[in-house]
N, C-alpha and C positions, 0 to 999 in steps of 0.2 A: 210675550206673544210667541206661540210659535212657528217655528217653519213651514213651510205650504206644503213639503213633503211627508210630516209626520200623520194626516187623517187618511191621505190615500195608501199610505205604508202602509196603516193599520186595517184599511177596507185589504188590501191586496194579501195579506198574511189570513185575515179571516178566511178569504174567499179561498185562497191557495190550501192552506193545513185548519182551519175550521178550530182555530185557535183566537182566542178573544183576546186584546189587552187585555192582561194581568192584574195591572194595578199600578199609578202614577209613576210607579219610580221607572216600570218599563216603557210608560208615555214619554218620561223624559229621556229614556234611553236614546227612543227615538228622535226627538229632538237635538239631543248631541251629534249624532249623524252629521248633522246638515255641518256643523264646522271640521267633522272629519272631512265629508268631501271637499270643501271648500278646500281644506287641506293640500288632500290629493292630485287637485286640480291644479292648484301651484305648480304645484312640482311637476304637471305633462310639458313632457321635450326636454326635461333636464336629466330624467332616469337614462344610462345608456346603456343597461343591464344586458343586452342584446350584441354589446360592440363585442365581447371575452367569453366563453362558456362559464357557467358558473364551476364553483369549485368542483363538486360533485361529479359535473359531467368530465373535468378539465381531471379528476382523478381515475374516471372511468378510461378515459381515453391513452392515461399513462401506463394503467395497468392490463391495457389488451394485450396479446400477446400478438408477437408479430407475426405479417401473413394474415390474418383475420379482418 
């Protein structure tokens, strides 16, 4: 059976870029979805991605020059 979210995905992709499901294996694509979010959903309030700048920014910030 599948997820309640895989017929509306595929109405909302049509209506948006006027692109048709493909063919089964991208129907199940969308199927797989639903335990990604599931996924994702675990994990809200455990990410604290936000407590440290990321590296990037944390390399940005070493190599400004001072005064700036």
């Amino acid at each position: 059976m599948e997820p309640d979210l895989v017929l509306p995905t595929i109405e909302a992709i049509r209506r948006w870029s006027g692109v048709e499901c493909p063919n089964p294996a991208a129907r199940l694509g969308l199927a797989d979805m639903a335990g990604l979010i599931a996924d994702v959903e675990k994990l809200r309030g455990t990410m604290v991605f936000e407590d440290e700048p990321s590296s990037f920014d944390l390399a940005l910030r070493q190599c400004k020059e001072p005064g700036k």
